[in-house]
C-alpha positions in Angstrom: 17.1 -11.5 116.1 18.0 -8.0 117.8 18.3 -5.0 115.9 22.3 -5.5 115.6 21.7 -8.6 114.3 19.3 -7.2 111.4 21.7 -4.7 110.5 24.8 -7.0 110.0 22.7 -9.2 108.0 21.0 -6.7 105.8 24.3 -5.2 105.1 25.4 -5.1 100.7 28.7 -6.6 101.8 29.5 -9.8 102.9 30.7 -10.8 106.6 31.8 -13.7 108.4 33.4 -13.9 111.8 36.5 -16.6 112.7 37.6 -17.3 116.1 40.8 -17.2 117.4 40.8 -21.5 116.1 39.7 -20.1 112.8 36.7 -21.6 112.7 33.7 -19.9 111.5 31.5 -18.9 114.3 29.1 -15.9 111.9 27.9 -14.9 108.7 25.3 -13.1 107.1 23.0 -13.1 104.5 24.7 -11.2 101.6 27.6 -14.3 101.9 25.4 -17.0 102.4 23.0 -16.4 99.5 26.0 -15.8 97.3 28.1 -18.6 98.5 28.4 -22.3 96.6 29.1 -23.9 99.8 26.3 -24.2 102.5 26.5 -22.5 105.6 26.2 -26.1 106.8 29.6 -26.9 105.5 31.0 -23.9 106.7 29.7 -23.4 110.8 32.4 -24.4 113.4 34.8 -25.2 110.8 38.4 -24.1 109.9 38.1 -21.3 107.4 40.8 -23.4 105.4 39.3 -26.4 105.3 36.0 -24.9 103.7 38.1 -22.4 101.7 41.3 -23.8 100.9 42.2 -20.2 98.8 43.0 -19.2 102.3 45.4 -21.3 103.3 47.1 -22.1 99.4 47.7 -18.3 99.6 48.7 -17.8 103.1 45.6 -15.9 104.6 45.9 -17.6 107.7 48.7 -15.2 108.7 46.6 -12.3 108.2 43.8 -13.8 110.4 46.2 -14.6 113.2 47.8 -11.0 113.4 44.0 -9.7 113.6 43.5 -11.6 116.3 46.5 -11.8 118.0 48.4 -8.4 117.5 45.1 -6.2 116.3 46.3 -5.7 112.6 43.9 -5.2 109.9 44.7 -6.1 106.3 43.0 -5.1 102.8 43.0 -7.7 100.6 42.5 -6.6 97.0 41.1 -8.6 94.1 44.1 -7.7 92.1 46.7 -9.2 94.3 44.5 -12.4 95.0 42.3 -13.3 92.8 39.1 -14.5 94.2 39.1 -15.8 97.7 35.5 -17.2 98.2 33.2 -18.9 95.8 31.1 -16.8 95.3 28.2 -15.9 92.0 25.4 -13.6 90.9 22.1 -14.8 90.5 22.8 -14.9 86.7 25.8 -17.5 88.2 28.7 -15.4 87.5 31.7 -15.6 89.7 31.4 -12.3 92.1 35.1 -10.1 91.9 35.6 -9.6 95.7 38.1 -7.9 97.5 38.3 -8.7 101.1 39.4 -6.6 104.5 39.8 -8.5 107.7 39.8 -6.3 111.1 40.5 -7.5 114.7 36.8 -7.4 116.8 36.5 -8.3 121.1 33.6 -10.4 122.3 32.7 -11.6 125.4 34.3 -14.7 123.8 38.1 -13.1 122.9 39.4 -11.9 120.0 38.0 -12.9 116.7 39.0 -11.8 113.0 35.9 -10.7 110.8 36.5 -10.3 107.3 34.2 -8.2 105.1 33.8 -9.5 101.2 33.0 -6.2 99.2 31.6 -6.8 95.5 34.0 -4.8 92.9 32.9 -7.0 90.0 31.7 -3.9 88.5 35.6 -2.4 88.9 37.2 -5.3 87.1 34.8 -5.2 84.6 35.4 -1.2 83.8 39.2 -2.1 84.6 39.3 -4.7 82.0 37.3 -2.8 79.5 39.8 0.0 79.6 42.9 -2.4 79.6 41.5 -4.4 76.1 40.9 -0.4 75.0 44.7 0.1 75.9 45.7 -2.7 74.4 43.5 -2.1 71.4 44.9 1.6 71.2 48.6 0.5 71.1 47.9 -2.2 68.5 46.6 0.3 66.3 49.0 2.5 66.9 51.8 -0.2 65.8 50.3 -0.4 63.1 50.2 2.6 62.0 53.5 2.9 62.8 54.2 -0.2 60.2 52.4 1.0 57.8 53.5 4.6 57.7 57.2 3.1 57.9 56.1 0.7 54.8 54.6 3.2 52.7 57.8 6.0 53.3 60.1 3.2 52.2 58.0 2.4 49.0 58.2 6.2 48.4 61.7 6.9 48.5 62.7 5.4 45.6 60.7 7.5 43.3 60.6 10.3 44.7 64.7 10.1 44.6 64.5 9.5 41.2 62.1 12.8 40.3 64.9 14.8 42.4 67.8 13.2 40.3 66.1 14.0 36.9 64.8 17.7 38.0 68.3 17.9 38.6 69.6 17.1 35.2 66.7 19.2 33.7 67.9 22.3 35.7 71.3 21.7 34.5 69.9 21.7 30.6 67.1 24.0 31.1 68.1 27.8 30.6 64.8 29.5 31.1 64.6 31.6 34.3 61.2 30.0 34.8 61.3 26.6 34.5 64.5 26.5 36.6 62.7 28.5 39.2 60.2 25.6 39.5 62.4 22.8 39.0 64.6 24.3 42.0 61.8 24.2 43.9 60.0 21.0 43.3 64.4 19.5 44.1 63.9 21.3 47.5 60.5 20.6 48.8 61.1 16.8 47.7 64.4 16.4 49.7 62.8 18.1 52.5 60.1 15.3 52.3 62.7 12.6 52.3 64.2 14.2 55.9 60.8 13.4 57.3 60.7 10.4 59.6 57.9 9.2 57.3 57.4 10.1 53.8 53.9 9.3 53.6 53.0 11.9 56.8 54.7 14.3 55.6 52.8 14.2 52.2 49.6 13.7 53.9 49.9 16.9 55.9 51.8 18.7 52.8 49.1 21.0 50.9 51.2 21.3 47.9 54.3 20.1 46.3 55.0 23.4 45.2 53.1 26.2 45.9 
């Protein structure tokens, strides 16, 4: 193995190599150990035929405008799910994103697609969507539950108005109608608020 070689293989991403047939004519260590099928399986045939996500999700077309036209494409995990079968030592499916770039050998054109890990990505991607989700459930139902209480408010609070108004309308002291004018208009101000229950929550006094 020259030094080339040992760098390829000792590289944290994965690598293989497809002709302009689309077989698979390289790949290194990183894919192989992490791989389900055998390189056995895999050397000198079609890339379809050992990974049939290629060709059920039209990859093929990518490889052939590598390396017929020179176009590189980045694959993202997002976009197409897993591509390869490929697990962790603990035997957990590996996320993978893939890149595929046009490469010249004394041999032609070839396509060689790099396999990057971004397990870790999905993971903190998912975490944060369920923390989202989470976020916006609560948030409903706070929204519910503000709406339920407001609603179970009204109707008393309408009926203290009503009777402070036929108290003011009997009461003669200066006093008392003072504070009965008052309580009237801080409790229809309450019942203006979106939600009753907020506004009372926030309120530090009735009258004050």
């Amino acid at each position: 193995m020259n030094y080339a070689d040992e760098i390829l293989q000792r590289l944290n991403v994965g690598l293989l190599v497809v002709d302009k047939e689309l077989k698979v004519v390289f790949s290194n260590r990183w894919f192989v150990e992490r791989c389900t099928v055998s390189w056995d399986e895999i050397e000198q045939t079609t890339i379809s035929h050992s990974f049939p996500a290629f060709e059920r999700k039209r990859l093929e077309t990518a490889l052939r405008d590598a390396i017929e036209f020179g176009i590189s494409s980045m694959l993202s995990h997002s976009l197409h799910d897993n591509i390869f079968p490929l697990v962790n030592k603990s035997g957990e499916a590996i996320d993978h994103a893939i890149s595929i770039q046009a490469v010249q050998s004394g041999h032609g054109w070839h396509a060689m697609i790099q396999v990057t890990d971004v397990s870790s990505a999905t993971r903190r991607e998912r975490s944060l969507r369920k923390a989202y989700l989470d976020a916006e459930e609560a948030g409903r139902a706070k929204e519910e539950f503000l709406a339920a209480m407001s609603h179970e408010l009204r109707t008393p609070l309408t009926t203290i108005i009503g009777n402070s108004e036929i108290l003011l309308e009997q009461e003669h002291d200066a006093y008392y109608r003072q504070l009965l004018r008052r309580l009237s208009t801080k409790l229809s101000d309450f019942l203006t608020q979106p939600y009753v229950i907020s506004a009372l929550l926030l309120a530090p006094l009735l009258v004050g």
